[in-house]
C-alpha positions in Angstrom: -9.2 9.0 1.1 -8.2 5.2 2.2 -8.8 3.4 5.2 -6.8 3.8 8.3 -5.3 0.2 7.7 -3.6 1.5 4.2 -3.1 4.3 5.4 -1.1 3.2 8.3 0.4 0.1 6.3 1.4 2.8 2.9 3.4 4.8 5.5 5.7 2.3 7.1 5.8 0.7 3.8 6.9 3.6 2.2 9.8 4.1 5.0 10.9 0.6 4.4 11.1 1.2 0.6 13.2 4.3 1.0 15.4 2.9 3.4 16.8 0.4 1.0 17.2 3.3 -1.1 14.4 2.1 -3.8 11.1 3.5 -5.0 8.1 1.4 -6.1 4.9 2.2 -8.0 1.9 1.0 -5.9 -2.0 1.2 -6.3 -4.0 1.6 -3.5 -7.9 1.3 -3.0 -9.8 4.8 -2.1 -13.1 6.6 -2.0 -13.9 9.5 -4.2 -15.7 12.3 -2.8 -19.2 11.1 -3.9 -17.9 7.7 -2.4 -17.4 5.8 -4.9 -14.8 3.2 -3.9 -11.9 3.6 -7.1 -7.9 3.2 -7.2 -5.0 5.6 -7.0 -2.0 5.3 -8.5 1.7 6.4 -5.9 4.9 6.2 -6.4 6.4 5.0 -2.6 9.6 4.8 -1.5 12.9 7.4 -1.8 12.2 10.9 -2.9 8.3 10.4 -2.9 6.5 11.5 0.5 3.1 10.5 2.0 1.0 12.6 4.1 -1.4 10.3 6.1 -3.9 12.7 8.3 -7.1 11.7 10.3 -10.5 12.9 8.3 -14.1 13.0 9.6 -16.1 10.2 8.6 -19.9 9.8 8.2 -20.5 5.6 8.2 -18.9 3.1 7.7 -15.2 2.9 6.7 -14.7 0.8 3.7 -13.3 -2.5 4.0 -9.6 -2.6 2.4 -8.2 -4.8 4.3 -6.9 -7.1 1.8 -5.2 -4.2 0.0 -3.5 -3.5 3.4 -3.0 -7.4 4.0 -1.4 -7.7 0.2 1.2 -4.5 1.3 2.2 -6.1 4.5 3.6 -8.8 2.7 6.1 -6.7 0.3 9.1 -8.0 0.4 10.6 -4.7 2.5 8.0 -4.7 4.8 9.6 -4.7 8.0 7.6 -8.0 9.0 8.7 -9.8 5.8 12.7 -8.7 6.5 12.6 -9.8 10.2 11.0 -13.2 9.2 13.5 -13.5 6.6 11.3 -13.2 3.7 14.2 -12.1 0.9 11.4 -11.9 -1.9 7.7 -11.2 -2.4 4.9 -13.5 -2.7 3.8 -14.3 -6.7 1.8 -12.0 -8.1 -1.5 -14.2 -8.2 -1.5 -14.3 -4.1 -0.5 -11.2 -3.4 -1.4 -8.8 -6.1 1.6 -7.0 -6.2 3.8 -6.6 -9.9 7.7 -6.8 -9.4 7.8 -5.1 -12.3 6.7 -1.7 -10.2 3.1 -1.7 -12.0 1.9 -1.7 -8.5 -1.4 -3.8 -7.7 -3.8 -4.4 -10.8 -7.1 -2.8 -11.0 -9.9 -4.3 -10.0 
């Protein structure tokens, strides 16, 4: 389980991926069924689907919006292409690896 913010941002980013006709490998933060907060590991993008369905939740929904901030400024995101972004932020600020390692582990 992630927050609805990746959630919503993984989908469309996804879309955008596939629809240069590339796939990416992407870490995302989620929480574990005891709640543990922990990362998981997708491959986004042509060929590779994501399901994103509403889920009960007791409390509070973790904050990952910095995940879902760092995603919204991948190069495909449909943002970045409109404001004529034609490559990703470095690594350091954003968190994402060109090299399709995804986001490090925290």
């Amino acid at each position: 389980m992630t927050s609805d913010d990746v959630a919503e941002v993984l989908v469309t980013l996804t879309a955008a991926i596939a629809s240069h006709r590339e796939a990416e490998a992407a870490r995302i933060p989620i929480v574990r069924e005891d709640g543990s907060v922990a990362q998981a590991d997708l491959v986004i993008g042509v060929g590779n689907d994501v399901l994103s369905a509403p889920i009960d939740w007791d409390g509070d929904e973790p904050d990952f919006s910095e995940a879902a901030a760092n995603m919204r400024r991948h190069r495909h995101y449909p943002d970045q292409e409109r404001a004529g972004v034609s490559r990703i932020a470095p690594q350091e600020e954003v968190g994402w690896d060109p090299d399709l390692d995804g986001w490090p582990g925290s």
